[in-house]
C-alpha positions in Angstrom: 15.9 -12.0 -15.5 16.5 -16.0 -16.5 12.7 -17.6 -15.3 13.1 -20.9 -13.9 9.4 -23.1 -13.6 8.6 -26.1 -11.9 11.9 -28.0 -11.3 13.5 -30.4 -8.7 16.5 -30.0 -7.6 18.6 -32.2 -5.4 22.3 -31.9 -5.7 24.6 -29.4 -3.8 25.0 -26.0 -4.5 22.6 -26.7 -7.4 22.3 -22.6 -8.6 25.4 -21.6 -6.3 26.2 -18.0 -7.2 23.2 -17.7 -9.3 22.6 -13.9 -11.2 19.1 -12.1 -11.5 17.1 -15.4 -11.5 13.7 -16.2 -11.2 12.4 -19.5 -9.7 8.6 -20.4 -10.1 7.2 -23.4 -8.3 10.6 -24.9 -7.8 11.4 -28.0 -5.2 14.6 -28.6 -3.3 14.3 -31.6 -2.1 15.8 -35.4 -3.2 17.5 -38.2 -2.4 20.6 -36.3 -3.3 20.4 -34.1 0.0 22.3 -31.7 -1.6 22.9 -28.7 0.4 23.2 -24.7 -0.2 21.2 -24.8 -3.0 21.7 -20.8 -3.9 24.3 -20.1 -2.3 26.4 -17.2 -2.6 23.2 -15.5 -5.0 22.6 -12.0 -6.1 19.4 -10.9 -7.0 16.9 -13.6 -6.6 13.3 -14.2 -6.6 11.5 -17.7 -5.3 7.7 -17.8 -5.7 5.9 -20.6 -4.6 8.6 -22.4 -3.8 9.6 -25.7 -1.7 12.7 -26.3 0.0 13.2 -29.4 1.7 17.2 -29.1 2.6 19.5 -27.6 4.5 21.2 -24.5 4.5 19.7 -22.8 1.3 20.5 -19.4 1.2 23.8 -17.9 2.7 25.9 -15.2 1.8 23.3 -14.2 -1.0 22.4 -10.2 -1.3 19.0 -9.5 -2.7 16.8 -12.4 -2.1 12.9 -11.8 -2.2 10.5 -15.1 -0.9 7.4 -15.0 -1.9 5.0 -17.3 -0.9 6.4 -21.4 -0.3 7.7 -23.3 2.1 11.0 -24.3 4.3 10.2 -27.4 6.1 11.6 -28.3 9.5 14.5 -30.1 7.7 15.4 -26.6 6.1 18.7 -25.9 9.0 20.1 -22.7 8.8 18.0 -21.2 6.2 18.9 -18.0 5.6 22.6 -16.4 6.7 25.3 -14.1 5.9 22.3 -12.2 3.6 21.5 -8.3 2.8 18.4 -7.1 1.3 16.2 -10.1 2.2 12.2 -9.9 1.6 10.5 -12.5 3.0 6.1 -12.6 2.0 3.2 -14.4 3.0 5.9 -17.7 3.7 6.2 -20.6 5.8 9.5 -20.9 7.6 10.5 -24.2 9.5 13.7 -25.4 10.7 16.3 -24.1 13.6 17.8 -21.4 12.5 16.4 -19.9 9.9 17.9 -16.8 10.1 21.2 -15.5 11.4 23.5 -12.4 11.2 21.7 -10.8 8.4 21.1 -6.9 7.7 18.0 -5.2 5.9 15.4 -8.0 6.7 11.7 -7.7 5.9 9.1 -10.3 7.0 5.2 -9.9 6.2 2.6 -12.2 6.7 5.0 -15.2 7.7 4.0 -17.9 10.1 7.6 -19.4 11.2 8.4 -21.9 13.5 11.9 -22.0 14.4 14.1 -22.4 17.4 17.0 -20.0 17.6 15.4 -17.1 14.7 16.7 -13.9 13.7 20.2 -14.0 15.8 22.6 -11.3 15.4 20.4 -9.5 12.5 19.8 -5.8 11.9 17.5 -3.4 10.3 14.6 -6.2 10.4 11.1 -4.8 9.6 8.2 -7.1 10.2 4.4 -6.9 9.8 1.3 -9.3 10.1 3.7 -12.2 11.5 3.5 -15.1 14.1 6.7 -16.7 15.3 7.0 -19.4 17.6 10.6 -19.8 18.9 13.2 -20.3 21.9 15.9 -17.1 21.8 14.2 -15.4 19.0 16.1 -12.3 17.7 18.9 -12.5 20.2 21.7 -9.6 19.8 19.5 -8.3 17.0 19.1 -4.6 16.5 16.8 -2.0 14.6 13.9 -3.8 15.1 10.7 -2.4 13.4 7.7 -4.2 14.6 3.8 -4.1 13.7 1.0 -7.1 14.3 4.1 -9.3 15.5 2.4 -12.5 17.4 5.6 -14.4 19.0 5.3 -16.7 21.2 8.4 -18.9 23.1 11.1 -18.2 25.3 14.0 -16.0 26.1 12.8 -13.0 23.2 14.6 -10.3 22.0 17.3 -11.1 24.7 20.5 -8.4 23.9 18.3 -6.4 21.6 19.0 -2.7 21.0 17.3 0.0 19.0 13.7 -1.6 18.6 10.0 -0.3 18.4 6.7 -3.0 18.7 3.3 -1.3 17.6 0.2 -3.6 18.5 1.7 -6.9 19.3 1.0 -9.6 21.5 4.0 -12.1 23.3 3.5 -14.6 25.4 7.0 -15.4 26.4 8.9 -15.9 29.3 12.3 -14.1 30.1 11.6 -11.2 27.5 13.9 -8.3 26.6 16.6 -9.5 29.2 19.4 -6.8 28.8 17.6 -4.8 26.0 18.7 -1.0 25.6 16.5 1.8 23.6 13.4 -0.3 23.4 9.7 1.4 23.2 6.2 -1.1 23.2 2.8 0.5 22.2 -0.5 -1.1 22.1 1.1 -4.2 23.2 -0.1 -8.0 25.6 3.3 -8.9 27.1 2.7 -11.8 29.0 5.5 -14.0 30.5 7.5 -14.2 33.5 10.8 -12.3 34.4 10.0 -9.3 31.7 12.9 -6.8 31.1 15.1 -7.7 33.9 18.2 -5.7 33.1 17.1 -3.9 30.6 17.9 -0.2 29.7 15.7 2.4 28.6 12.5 0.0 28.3 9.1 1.8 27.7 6.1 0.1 27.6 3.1 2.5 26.4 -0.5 1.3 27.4 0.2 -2.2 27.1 -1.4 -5.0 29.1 1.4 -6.3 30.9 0.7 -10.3 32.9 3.1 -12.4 35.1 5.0 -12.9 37.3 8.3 -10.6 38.8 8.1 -8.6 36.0 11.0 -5.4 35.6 13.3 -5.6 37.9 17.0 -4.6 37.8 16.2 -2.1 35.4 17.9 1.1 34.8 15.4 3.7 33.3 12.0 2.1 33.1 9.1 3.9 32.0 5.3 2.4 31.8 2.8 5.3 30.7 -1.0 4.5 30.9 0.1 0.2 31.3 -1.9 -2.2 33.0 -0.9 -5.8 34.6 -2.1 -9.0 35.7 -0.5 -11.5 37.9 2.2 -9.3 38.5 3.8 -9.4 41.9 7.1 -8.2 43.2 7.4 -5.6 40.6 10.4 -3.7 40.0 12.5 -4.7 42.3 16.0 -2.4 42.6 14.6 -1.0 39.2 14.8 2.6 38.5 11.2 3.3 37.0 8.4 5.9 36.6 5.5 3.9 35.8 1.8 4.9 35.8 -0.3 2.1 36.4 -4.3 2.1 35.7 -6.1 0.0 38.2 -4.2 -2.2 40.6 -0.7 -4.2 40.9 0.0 -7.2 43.3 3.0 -6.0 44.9 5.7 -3.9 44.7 9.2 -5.0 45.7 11.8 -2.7 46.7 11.9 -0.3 44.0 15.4 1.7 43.8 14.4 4.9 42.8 12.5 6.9 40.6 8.1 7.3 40.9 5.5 4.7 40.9 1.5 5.4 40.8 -1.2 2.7 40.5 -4.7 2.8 41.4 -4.1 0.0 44.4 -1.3 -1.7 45.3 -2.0 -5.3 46.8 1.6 -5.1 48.5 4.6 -2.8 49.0 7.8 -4.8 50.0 10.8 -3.5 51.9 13.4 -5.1 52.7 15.4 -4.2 55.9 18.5 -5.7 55.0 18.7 -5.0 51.4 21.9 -3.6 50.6 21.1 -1.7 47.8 18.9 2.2 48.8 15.1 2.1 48.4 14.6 5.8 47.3 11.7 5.3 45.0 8.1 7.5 45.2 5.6 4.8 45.8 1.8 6.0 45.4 -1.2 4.5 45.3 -4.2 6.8 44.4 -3.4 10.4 46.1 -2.1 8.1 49.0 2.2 8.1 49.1 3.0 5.0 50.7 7.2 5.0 50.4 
Protein backbone atom coordinates (compact mmCIF):
# COMPACT_ATOMS: atom_id res chain seq x y z
CA UNK A 1 0.00 0.00 0.00
CA UNK A 2 1.68 3.48 -1.28
CA UNK A 3 1.79 5.65 2.44
CA UNK A 4 1.08 9.25 1.81
CA UNK A 5 2.16 11.71 5.12
CA UNK A 6 1.45 15.10 5.85
CA UNK A 7 0.57 16.78 2.50
CA UNK A 8 -1.63 19.63 1.05
CA UNK A 9 -3.48 19.25 -1.61
CA UNK A 10 -5.48 21.76 -3.55
CA UNK A 11 -6.08 21.09 -7.18
CA UNK A 12 -8.91 18.95 -8.74
CA UNK A 13 -9.18 15.50 -8.70
CA UNK A 14 -5.73 15.64 -7.00
CA UNK A 15 -5.53 11.34 -6.41
CA UNK A 16 -8.56 10.69 -8.81
CA UNK A 17 -8.74 6.90 -9.25
CA UNK A 18 -6.13 6.37 -6.65
CA UNK A 19 -5.12 2.29 -5.90
CA UNK A 20 -4.49 0.75 -2.34
CA UNK A 21 -3.33 4.15 -0.86
CA UNK A 22 -2.66 5.27 2.41
CA UNK A 23 -3.04 9.01 3.46
CA UNK A 24 -1.64 10.08 6.93
CA UNK A 25 -2.35 13.63 8.27
CA UNK A 26 -3.16 14.85 4.81
CA UNK A 27 -5.06 18.43 4.03
CA UNK A 28 -7.50 19.17 1.21
CA UNK A 29 -7.80 22.44 1.33
CA UNK A 30 -6.18 25.64 -0.91
CA UNK A 31 -6.72 28.41 -2.79
CA UNK A 32 -6.95 26.05 -5.65
CA UNK A 33 -10.48 24.85 -4.56
CA UNK A 34 -10.00 21.93 -6.42
CA UNK A 35 -12.68 19.46 -6.17
CA UNK A 36 -13.15 15.48 -6.02
CA UNK A 37 -10.02 14.99 -4.59
CA UNK A 38 -10.27 10.92 -4.65
CA UNK A 39 -12.46 10.43 -6.83
CA UNK A 40 -13.31 7.32 -8.48
CA UNK A 41 -10.72 5.38 -5.60
CA UNK A 42 -10.43 1.83 -4.69
CA UNK A 43 -9.08 0.75 -1.58
CA UNK A 44 -8.35 3.69 0.54
CA UNK A 45 -7.38 4.61 3.87
CA UNK A 46 -7.44 8.52 5.40
CA UNK A 47 -6.27 8.81 9.07
CA UNK A 48 -6.24 12.00 10.61
CA UNK A 49 -7.14 13.65 7.82
CA UNK A 50 -8.60 17.23 6.79
CA UNK A 51 -10.70 17.98 4.06
CA UNK A 52 -11.70 21.39 3.42
CA UNK A 53 -13.44 21.00 -0.26
CA UNK A 54 -16.09 19.78 -1.93
CA UNK A 55 -17.22 16.64 -3.17
CA UNK A 56 -14.21 14.38 -2.09
CA UNK A 57 -15.19 10.99 -2.39
CA UNK A 58 -17.67 9.64 -5.11
CA UNK A 59 -17.82 6.57 -6.92
CA UNK A 60 -14.87 5.13 -4.78
CA UNK A 61 -15.34 1.35 -3.42
CA UNK A 62 -13.47 0.57 -0.25
CA UNK A 63 -12.90 3.74 1.60
CA UNK A 64 -12.03 3.46 5.42
CA UNK A 65 -12.07 7.17 7.55
CA UNK A 66 -10.42 7.15 10.41
CA UNK A 67 -10.34 9.85 12.58
CA UNK A 68 -10.19 13.79 10.78
CA UNK A 69 -12.39 16.12 9.65
CA UNK A 70 -14.88 17.39 6.74
CA UNK A 71 -15.71 20.83 7.41
CA UNK A 72 -19.08 22.47 6.54
CA UNK A 73 -17.46 23.50 3.17
CA UNK A 74 -17.00 19.66 2.52
CA UNK A 75 -20.60 19.38 -0.15
CA UNK A 76 -21.52 16.14 -1.00
CA UNK A 77 -18.91 14.26 0.75
CA UNK A 78 -19.35 10.89 0.18
CA UNK A 79 -21.53 9.31 -3.02
CA UNK A 80 -21.86 6.70 -5.38
CA UNK A 81 -19.49 4.55 -2.70
CA UNK A 82 -19.43 0.60 -1.47
CA UNK A 83 -17.68 -0.58 1.46
CA UNK A 84 -17.35 2.71 3.35
CA UNK A 85 -15.95 2.73 7.15
CA UNK A 86 -16.30 5.74 8.62
CA UNK A 87 -14.39 5.98 12.72
CA UNK A 88 -14.32 8.22 15.53
CA UNK A 89 -14.75 11.27 12.49
CA UNK A 90 -16.14 14.66 12.21
CA UNK A 91 -18.49 15.06 9.31
CA UNK A 92 -19.74 18.66 8.18
CA UNK A 93 -21.32 19.86 5.13
CA UNK A 94 -24.88 19.07 3.34
CA UNK A 95 -24.87 16.03 2.05
CA UNK A 96 -22.38 14.12 3.15
CA UNK A 97 -23.61 11.00 2.16
CA UNK A 98 -25.86 9.79 -0.60
CA UNK A 99 -26.94 6.60 -2.45
CA UNK A 100 -24.25 4.47 -0.99
CA UNK A 101 -24.35 0.60 0.04
CA UNK A 102 -22.37 -1.26 2.93
CA UNK A 103 -21.91 1.87 5.22
CA UNK A 104 -20.45 1.77 8.69
CA UNK A 105 -20.31 4.72 11.13
CA UNK A 106 -18.80 4.47 14.80
CA UNK A 107 -18.22 7.13 17.09
CA UNK A 108 -18.96 10.00 14.48
CA UNK A 109 -20.41 13.31 15.51
CA UNK A 110 -21.88 14.69 12.05
CA UNK A 111 -23.59 17.62 11.33
CA UNK A 112 -25.22 17.63 8.02
CA UNK A 113 -28.46 18.62 6.46
CA UNK A 114 -29.83 16.08 3.95
CA UNK A 115 -27.40 12.76 5.37
CA UNK A 116 -27.45 9.26 4.42
CA UNK A 117 -30.15 9.61 1.40
CA UNK A 118 -31.00 6.67 -0.65
CA UNK A 119 -28.19 4.37 1.22
CA UNK A 120 -28.30 0.72 2.16
CA UNK A 121 -26.88 -1.74 4.53
CA UNK A 122 -25.73 1.17 6.93
CA UNK A 123 -24.48 -0.06 10.41
CA UNK A 124 -23.92 2.58 13.01
CA UNK A 125 -22.75 2.66 16.63
CA UNK A 126 -21.79 5.28 19.41
CA UNK A 127 -23.03 8.25 16.89
CA UNK A 128 -24.77 11.70 17.15
CA UNK A 129 -26.14 13.31 14.06
CA UNK A 130 -27.82 16.44 13.75
CA UNK A 131 -29.74 16.82 10.44
CA UNK A 132 -32.97 17.84 8.45
CA UNK A 133 -34.26 14.53 6.24
CA UNK A 134 -31.64 12.28 7.65
CA UNK A 135 -31.47 8.75 5.97
CA UNK A 136 -34.41 9.40 3.70
CA UNK A 137 -35.32 6.24 1.33
CA UNK A 138 -32.53 4.46 3.08
CA UNK A 139 -32.76 0.83 3.94
CA UNK A 140 -31.12 -1.99 6.15
CA UNK A 141 -30.51 0.18 8.84
CA UNK A 142 -28.61 -1.36 11.88
CA UNK A 143 -28.71 1.01 14.67
CA UNK A 144 -27.00 1.05 18.38
CA UNK A 145 -26.27 4.27 20.80
CA UNK A 146 -27.58 6.47 17.66
CA UNK A 147 -28.24 10.19 19.20
CA UNK A 148 -29.99 12.08 16.11
CA UNK A 149 -31.51 14.94 16.48
CA UNK A 150 -33.43 17.23 13.51
CA UNK A 151 -36.27 16.94 11.39
CA UNK A 152 -38.15 14.69 9.04
CA UNK A 153 -35.87 11.17 10.13
CA UNK A 154 -35.77 8.10 8.49
CA UNK A 155 -38.65 9.32 6.27
CA UNK A 156 -39.22 6.29 3.43
CA UNK A 157 -37.06 3.98 5.34
CA UNK A 158 -37.47 0.16 5.09
CA UNK A 159 -35.88 -2.81 6.75
CA UNK A 160 -34.39 -0.99 9.95
CA UNK A 161 -33.65 -1.99 13.71
CA UNK A 162 -32.63 1.00 16.58
CA UNK A 163 -31.27 -0.61 20.00
CA UNK A 164 -30.84 2.13 22.84
CA UNK A 165 -31.20 5.33 21.05
CA UNK A 166 -32.53 8.55 21.75
CA UNK A 167 -34.22 11.15 18.79
CA UNK A 168 -35.55 14.18 19.30
CA UNK A 169 -37.05 14.81 15.98
CA UNK A 170 -40.17 15.90 14.57
CA UNK A 171 -42.03 14.11 11.74
CA UNK A 172 -40.05 10.67 12.35
CA UNK A 173 -40.37 7.41 10.31
CA UNK A 174 -43.15 9.05 7.99
CA UNK A 175 -44.06 6.08 5.61
CA UNK A 176 -41.46 3.64 7.11
CA UNK A 177 -42.17 -0.24 6.46
CA UNK A 178 -40.55 -3.28 8.63
CA UNK A 179 -39.12 -1.05 11.30
CA UNK A 180 -38.60 -2.38 15.16
CA UNK A 181 -37.19 0.39 18.20
CA UNK A 182 -35.89 -1.09 21.59
CA UNK A 183 -34.70 0.65 24.50
CA UNK A 184 -35.42 3.85 22.75
CA UNK A 185 -36.51 8.15 23.74
CA UNK A 186 -38.46 9.09 20.64
CA UNK A 187 -39.50 12.50 21.15
CA UNK A 188 -40.96 14.76 18.42
CA UNK A 189 -44.18 15.46 16.97
CA UNK A 190 -46.21 13.56 14.20
CA UNK A 191 -44.21 10.10 14.96
CA UNK A 192 -44.83 7.26 12.33
CA UNK A 193 -47.75 8.67 10.57
CA UNK A 194 -48.06 6.21 7.73
CA UNK A 195 -45.91 4.01 8.55
CA UNK A 196 -46.14 0.13 8.17
CA UNK A 197 -45.16 -2.50 10.43
CA UNK A 198 -43.70 0.05 13.15
CA UNK A 199 -42.79 -1.54 16.67
CA UNK A 200 -41.66 0.38 19.23
CA UNK A 201 -40.45 -1.97 22.33
CA UNK A 202 -40.32 -0.30 25.88
CA UNK A 203 -39.34 2.92 24.60
CA UNK A 204 -40.33 6.30 26.10
CA UNK A 205 -42.29 7.84 23.58
CA UNK A 206 -43.05 12.21 24.07
CA UNK A 207 -45.18 14.59 21.81
CA UNK A 208 -47.61 15.45 20.28
CA UNK A 209 -50.24 13.33 17.72
CA UNK A 210 -48.04 10.67 17.62
CA UNK A 211 -48.95 7.29 15.25
CA UNK A 212 -51.66 7.84 13.37
CA UNK A 213 -52.54 6.53 9.90
CA UNK A 214 -50.68 3.57 10.56
CA UNK A 215 -51.28 0.13 9.33
CA UNK A 216 -49.87 -2.47 11.76
CA UNK A 217 -48.60 -0.66 14.87
CA UNK A 218 -47.30 -2.41 17.73
CA UNK A 219 -46.04 -0.71 21.12
CA UNK A 220 -45.14 -3.59 23.79
CA UNK A 221 -44.33 -2.40 27.42
CA UNK A 222 -43.87 1.70 25.81
CA UNK A 223 -44.53 4.72 27.76
CA UNK A 224 -45.36 8.45 26.54
CA UNK A 225 -45.49 11.97 27.44
CA UNK A 226 -47.29 14.72 25.97
CA UNK A 227 -48.92 12.52 23.76
CA UNK A 228 -52.49 13.42 22.78
CA UNK A 229 -54.72 12.30 20.06
CA UNK A 230 -52.95 9.07 19.65
CA UNK A 231 -53.44 6.81 16.83
CA UNK A 232 -55.88 8.16 15.12
CA UNK A 233 -57.40 5.71 12.10
CA UNK A 234 -54.24 3.62 13.04
CA UNK A 235 -54.44 -0.04 13.17
CA UNK A 236 -52.41 -0.81 16.52
CA UNK A 237 -52.04 -3.08 19.51
CA UNK A 238 -50.19 -1.13 21.90
CA UNK A 239 -49.66 -1.73 25.67
CA UNK A 240 -49.05 1.28 27.40
CA UNK A 241 -47.55 1.51 31.21
CA UNK A 242 -49.06 4.29 33.14
CA UNK A 243 -51.21 6.85 31.41
CA UNK A 244 -51.81 8.48 27.74
CA UNK A 245 -53.50 12.01 27.11
CA UNK A 246 -55.98 10.94 24.59
CA UNK A 247 -56.83 8.66 22.26
CA UNK A 248 -58.28 9.62 18.86
CA UNK A 249 -60.35 7.42 16.89
CA UNK A 250 -58.36 4.40 16.58
CA UNK A 251 -59.40 2.09 13.45
CA UNK A 252 -58.96 -1.10 14.67
CA UNK A 253 -56.95 -3.40 16.45
CA UNK A 254 -56.41 -3.37 20.81
CA UNK A 255 -55.25 -0.62 22.99
CA UNK A 256 -54.46 -0.96 26.94
CA UNK A 257 -52.89 1.80 29.12
CA UNK A 258 -53.08 2.33 32.70
CA UNK A 259 -55.33 5.73 32.29
CA UNK A 260 -56.45 7.33 29.46
CA UNK A 261 -56.85 11.21 29.93
CA UNK A 262 -59.33 11.17 26.76
CA UNK A 263 -60.92 8.81 24.33
CA UNK A 264 -62.09 10.63 21.06
CA UNK A 265 -64.83 9.64 18.68
CA UNK A 266 -65.74 11.14 16.12
CA UNK A 267 -69.47 10.93 14.84
CA UNK A 268 -68.94 11.85 11.42
CA UNK A 269 -65.68 10.26 10.74
CA UNK A 270 -66.00 8.35 7.65
CA UNK A 271 -63.58 5.89 8.22
CA UNK A 272 -65.01 2.65 11.01
CA UNK A 273 -63.77 3.00 14.66
CA UNK A 274 -63.53 -0.82 15.44
CA UNK A 275 -60.61 -0.67 17.82
CA UNK A 276 -60.53 -2.44 21.69
CA UNK A 277 -59.88 0.60 23.78
CA UNK A 278 -59.01 -0.36 27.65
CA UNK A 279 -57.90 1.34 30.28
CA UNK A 280 -56.90 -0.81 33.37
CA UNK A 281 -59.51 -3.90 33.43
CA UNK A 282 -62.07 -1.03 32.31
CA UNK A 283 -63.07 -1.46 28.14
CA UNK A 284 -64.01 1.88 27.22
CA UNK A 285 -64.61 1.40 23.16
Amino acid sequence: MKEIINQRYDEERALYAGRNVRLTDCRFEGPADGESALKECENVTVKNCYFDLRYPMWHCRGIVMDGGVQTENCRAALWYDDNVTIRGAELGGIKAVRECKNVELEDCKINSPEFGWRSRNIKIGDCYINSVYAFFECANISAEKLELEGKYTFQYVKNATFRNCKFQTKDAFWHSENVTVYDSFVGGEYLGWYSKNLTLVRCHIKGTQPLCYCKNLTLIDCTTEDCDLAFEYSTVNAQIRGGILSVKNPEAGEIRADSIGELIVTKDSRRKVEAAVFEGDKKLL
